[in-house]
MMTF fields as JSON, N, C-alpha, C and O atoms, coordinates in Angstrom:
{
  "mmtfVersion": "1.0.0",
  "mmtfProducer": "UNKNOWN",
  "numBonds": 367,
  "numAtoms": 368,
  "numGroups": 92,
  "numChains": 1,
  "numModels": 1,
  "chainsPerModel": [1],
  "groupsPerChain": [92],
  "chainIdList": ["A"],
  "bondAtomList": [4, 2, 8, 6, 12, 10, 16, 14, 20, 18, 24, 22, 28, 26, 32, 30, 36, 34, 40, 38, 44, 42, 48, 46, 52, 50, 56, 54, 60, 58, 64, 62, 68, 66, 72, 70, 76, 74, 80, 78, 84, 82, 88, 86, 92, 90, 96, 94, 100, 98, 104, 102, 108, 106, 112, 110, 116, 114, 120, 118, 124, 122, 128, 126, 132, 130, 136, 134, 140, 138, 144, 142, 148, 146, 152, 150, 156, 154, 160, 158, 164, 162, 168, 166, 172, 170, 176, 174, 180, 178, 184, 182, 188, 186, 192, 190, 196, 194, 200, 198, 204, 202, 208, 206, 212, 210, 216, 214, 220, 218, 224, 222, 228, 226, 232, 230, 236, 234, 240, 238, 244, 242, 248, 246, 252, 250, 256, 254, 260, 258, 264, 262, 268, 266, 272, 270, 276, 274, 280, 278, 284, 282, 288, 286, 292, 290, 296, 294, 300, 298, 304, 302, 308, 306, 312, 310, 316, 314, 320, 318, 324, 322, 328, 326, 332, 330, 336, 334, 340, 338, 344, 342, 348, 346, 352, 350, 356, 354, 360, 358, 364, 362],
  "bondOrderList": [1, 1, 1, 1, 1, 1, 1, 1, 1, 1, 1, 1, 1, 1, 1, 1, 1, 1, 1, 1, 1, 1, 1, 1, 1, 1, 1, 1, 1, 1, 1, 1, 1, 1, 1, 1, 1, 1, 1, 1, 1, 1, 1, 1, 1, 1, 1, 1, 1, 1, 1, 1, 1, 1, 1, 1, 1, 1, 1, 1, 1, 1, 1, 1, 1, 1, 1, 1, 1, 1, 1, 1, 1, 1, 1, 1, 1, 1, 1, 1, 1, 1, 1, 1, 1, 1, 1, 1, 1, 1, 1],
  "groupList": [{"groupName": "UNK", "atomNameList": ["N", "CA", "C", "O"], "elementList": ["N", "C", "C", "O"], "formalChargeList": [0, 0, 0, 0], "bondAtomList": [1, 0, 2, 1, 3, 2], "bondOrderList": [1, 1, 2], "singleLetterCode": "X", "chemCompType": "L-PEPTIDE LINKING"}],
  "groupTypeList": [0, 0, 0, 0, 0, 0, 0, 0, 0, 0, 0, 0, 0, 0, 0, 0, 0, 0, 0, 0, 0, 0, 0, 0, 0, 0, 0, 0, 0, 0, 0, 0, 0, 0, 0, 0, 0, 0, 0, 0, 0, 0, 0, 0, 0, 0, 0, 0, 0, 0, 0, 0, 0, 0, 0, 0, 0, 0, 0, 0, 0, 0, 0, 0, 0, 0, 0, 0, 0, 0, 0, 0, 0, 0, 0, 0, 0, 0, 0, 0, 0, 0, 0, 0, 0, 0, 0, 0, 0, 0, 0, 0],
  "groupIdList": [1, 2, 3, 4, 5, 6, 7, 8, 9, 10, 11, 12, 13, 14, 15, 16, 17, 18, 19, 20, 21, 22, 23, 24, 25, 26, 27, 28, 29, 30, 31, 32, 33, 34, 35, 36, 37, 38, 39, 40, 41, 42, 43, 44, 45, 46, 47, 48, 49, 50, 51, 52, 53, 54, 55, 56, 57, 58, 59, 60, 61, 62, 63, 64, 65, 66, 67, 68, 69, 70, 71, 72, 73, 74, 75, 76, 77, 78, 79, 80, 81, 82, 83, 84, 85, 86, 87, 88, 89, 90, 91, 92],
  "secStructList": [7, 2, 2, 2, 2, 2, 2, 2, 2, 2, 6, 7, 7, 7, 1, 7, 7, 1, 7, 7, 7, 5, 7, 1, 1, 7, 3, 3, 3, 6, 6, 3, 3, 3, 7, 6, 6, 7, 5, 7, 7, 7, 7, 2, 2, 2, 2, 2, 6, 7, 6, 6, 6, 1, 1, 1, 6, 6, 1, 7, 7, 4, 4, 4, 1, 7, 1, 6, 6, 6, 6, 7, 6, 6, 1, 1, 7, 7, 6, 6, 7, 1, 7, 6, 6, 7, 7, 6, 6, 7, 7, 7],
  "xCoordList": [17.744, 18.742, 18.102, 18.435, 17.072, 16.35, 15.657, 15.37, 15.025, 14.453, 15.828, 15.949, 16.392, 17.763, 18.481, 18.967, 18.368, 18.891, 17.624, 17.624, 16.833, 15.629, 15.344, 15.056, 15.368, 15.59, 16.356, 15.662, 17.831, 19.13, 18.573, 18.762, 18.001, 17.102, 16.541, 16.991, 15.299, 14.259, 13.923, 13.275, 14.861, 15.233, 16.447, 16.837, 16.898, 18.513, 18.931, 18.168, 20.61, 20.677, 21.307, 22.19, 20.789, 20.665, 22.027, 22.316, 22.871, 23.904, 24.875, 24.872, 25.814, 26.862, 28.041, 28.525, 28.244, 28.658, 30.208, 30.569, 30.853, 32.133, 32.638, 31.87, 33.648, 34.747, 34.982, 35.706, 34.352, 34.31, 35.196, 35.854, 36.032, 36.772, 37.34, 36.501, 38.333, 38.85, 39.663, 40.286, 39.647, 40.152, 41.434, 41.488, 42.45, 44.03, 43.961, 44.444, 43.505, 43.318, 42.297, 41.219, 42.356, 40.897, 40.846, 41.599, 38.726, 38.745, 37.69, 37.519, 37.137, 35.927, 35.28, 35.862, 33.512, 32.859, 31.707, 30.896, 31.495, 30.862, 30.758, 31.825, 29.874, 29.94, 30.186, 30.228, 30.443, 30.886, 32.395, 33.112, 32.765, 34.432, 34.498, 33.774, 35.374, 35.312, 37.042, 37.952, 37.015, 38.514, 39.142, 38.433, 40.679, 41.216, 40.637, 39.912, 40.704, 40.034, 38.256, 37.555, 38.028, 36.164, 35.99, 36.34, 35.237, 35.01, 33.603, 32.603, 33.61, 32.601, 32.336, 33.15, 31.089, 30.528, 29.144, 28.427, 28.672, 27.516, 26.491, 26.775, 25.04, 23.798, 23.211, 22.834, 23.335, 21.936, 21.174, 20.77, 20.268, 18.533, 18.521, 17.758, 19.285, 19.399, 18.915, 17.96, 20.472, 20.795, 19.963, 19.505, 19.878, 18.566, 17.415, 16.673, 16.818, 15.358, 15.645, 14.851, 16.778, 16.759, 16.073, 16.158, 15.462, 14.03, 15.138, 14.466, 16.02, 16.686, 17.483, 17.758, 17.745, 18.296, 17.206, 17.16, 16.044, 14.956, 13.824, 13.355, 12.869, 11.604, 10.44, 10.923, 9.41, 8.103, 9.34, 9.198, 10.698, 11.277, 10.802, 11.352, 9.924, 9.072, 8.647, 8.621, 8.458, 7.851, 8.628, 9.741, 8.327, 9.203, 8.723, 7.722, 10.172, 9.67, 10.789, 11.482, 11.323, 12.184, 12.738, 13.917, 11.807, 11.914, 12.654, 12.953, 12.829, 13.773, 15.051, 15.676, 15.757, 16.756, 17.288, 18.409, 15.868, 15.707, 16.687, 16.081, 17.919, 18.901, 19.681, 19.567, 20.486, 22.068, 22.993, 24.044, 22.642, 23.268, 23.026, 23.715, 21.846, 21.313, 22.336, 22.445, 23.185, 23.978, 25.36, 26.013, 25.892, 26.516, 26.33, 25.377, 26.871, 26.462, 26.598, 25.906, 28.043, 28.355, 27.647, 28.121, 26.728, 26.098, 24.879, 24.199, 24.431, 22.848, 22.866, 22.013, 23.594, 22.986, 24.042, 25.161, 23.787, 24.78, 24.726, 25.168, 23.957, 24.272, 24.986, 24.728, 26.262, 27.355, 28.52, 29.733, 28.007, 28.932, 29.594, 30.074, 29.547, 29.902, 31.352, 31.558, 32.202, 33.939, 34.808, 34.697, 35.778, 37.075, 37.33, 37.854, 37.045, 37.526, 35.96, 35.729, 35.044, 33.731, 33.704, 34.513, 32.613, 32.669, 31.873, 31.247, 31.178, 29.965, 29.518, 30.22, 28.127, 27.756, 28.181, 27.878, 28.667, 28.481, 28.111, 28.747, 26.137, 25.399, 24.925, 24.51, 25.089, 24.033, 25.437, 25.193],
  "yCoordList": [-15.845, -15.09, -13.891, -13.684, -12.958, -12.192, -12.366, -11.446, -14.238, -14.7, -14.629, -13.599, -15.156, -15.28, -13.906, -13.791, -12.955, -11.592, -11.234, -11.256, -10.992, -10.444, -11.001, -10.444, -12.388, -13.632, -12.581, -11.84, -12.302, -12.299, -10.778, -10.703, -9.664, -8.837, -8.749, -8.233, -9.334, -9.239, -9.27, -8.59, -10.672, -11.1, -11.764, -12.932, -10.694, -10.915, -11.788, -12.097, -12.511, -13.284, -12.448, -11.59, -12.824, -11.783, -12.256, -11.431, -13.251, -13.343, -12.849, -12.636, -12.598, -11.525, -12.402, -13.524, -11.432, -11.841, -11.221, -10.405, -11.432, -10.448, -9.98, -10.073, -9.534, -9.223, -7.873, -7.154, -7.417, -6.112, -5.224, -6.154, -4.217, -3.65, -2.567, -1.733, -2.525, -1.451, -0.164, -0.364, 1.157, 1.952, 2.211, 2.396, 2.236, 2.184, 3.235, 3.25, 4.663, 5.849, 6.587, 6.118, 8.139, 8.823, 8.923, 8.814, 9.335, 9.085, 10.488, 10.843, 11.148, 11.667, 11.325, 11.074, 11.38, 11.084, 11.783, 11.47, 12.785, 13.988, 14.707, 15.305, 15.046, 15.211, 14.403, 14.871, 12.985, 12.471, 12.116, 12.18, 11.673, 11.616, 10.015, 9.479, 9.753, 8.054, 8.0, 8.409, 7.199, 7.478, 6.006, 5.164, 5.859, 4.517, 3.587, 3.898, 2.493, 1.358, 1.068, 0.084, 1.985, 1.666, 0.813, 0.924, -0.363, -1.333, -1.247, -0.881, -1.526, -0.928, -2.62, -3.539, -2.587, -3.307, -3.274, -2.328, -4.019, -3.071, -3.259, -3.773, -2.917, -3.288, -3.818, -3.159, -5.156, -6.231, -5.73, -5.313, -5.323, -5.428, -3.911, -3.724, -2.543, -1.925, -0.884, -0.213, -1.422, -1.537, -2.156, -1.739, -3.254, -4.259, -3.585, -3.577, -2.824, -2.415, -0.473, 0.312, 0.053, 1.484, 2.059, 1.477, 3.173, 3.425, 4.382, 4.92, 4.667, 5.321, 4.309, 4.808, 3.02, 2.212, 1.518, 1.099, 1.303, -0.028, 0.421, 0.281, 1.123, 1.664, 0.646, -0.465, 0.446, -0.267, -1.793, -2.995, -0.891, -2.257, -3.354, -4.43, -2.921, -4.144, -5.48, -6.611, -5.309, -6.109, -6.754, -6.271, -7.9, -9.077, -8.585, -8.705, -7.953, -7.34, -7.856, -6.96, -9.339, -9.607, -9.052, -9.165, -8.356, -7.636, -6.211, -5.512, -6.024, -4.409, -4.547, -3.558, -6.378, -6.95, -7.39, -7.671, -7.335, -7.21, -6.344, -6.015, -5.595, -5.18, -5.676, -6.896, -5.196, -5.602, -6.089, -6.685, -5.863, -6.856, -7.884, -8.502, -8.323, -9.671, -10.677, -10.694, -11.587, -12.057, -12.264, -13.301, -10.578, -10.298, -10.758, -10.208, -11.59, -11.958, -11.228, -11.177, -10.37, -9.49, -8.282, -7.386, -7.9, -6.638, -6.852, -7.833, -5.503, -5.795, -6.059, -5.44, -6.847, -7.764, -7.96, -7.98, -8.176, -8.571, -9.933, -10.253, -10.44, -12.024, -12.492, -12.898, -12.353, -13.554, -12.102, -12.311, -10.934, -9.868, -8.65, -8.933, -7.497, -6.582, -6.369, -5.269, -7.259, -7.71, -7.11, -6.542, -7.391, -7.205, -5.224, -4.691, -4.675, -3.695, -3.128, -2.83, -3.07, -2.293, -0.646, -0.015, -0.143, 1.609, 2.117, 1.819, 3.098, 3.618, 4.301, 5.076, 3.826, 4.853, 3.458, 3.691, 2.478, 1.459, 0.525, -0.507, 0.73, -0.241, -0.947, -2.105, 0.295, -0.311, -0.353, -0.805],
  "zCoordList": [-27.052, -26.337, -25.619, -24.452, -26.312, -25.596, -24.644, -23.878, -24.417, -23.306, -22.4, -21.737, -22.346, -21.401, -20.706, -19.581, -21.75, -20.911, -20.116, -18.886, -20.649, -19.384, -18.445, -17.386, -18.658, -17.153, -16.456, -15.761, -16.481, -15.959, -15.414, -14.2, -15.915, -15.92, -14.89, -13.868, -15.067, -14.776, -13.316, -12.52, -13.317, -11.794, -11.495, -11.485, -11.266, -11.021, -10.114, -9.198, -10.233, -9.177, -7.626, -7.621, -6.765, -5.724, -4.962, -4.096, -5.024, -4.461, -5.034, -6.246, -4.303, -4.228, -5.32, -5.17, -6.385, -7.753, -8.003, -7.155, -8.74, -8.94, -7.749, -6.791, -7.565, -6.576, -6.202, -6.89, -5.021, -4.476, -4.641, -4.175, -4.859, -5.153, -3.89, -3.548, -3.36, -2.37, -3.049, -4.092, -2.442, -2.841, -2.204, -0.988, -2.926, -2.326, -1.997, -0.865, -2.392, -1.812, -1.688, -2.055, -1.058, -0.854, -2.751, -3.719, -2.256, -3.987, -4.01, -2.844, -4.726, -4.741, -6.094, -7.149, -5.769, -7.16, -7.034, -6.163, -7.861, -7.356, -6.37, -6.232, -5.415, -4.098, -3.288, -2.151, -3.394, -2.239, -2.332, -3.331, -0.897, -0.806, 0.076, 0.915, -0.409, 0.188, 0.37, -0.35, 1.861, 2.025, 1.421, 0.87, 1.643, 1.202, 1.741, 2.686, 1.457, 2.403, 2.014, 2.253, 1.535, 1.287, 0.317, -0.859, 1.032, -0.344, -1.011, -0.394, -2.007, -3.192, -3.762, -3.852, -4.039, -4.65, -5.511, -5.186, -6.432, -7.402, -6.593, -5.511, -6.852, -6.63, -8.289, -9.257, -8.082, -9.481, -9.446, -10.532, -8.03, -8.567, -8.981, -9.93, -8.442, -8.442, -10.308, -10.7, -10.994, -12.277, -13.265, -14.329, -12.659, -13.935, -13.656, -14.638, -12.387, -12.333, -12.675, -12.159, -13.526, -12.851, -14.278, -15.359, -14.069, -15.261, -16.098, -16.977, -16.173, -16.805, -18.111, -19.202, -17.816, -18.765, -19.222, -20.379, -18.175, -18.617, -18.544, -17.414, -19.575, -19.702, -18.789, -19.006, -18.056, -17.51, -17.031, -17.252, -16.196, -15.891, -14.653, -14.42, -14.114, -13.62, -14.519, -14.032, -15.31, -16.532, -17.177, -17.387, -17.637, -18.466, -20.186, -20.892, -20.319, -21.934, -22.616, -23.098, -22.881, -24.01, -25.0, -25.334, -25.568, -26.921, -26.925, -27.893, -25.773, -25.03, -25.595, -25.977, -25.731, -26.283, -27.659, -28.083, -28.274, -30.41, -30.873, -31.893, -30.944, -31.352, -32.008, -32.124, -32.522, -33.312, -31.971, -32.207, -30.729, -29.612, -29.224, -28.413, -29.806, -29.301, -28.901, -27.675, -29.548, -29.341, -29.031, -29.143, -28.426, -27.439, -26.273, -25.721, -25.619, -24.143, -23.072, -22.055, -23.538, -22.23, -22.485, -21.787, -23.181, -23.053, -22.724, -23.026, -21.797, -21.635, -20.47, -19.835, -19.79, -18.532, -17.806, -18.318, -16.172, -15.333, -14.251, -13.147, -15.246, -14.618, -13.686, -12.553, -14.507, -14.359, -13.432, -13.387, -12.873, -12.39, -13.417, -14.515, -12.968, -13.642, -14.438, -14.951, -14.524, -15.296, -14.44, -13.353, -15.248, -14.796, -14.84, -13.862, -15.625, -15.591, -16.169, -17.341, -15.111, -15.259, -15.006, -14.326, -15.697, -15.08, -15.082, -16.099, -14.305, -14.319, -15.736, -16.385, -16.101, -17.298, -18.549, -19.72, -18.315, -19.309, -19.348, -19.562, -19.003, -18.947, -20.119, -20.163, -21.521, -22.371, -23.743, -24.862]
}
């Protein structure tokens, strides 16, 4: 299973996954301001490669996944798209 999340990882699938999301109204998120209508969607390679969740994340390190989550599917990884009701800050 740890081979399988870092696959999903490592090298993400680069086509456009899960369902973009529009904002029914103006929104702000920190300094920036985004009016109604802006559609939002994640960045994969972005997230799976960002050094803040994934230490030497260039690298195929399986074992990053040896936890008490191992066999959680939906944690860890964004394969299969970020869900139904995703949110920033709940990657790990």
């Amino acid at each position: 299973m740890a081979v399988i999340k870092e696959s999903l990882r490592w090298r993400p699938n680069m086509i456009p996954t899960g369902m973009p999301r529009v904002l029914i109204e103006d929104d702000t998120w920190g300094p920036y301001r985004f009016e109604k209508g802006t559609i939002f969607t994640w960045n994969s390679w972005g997230i799976s490669h960002s050094e803040e969740e994934y230490n030497d994340n260039g690298s195929f390190i399986p074992e990053r996944f040896m936890n008490e989550k191992l066999y959680d599917v939906l944690q860890d990884q964004f394969g299969f798209g970020m869900g139904k009701l995703s949110t920033p800050g709940t990657f790990s």
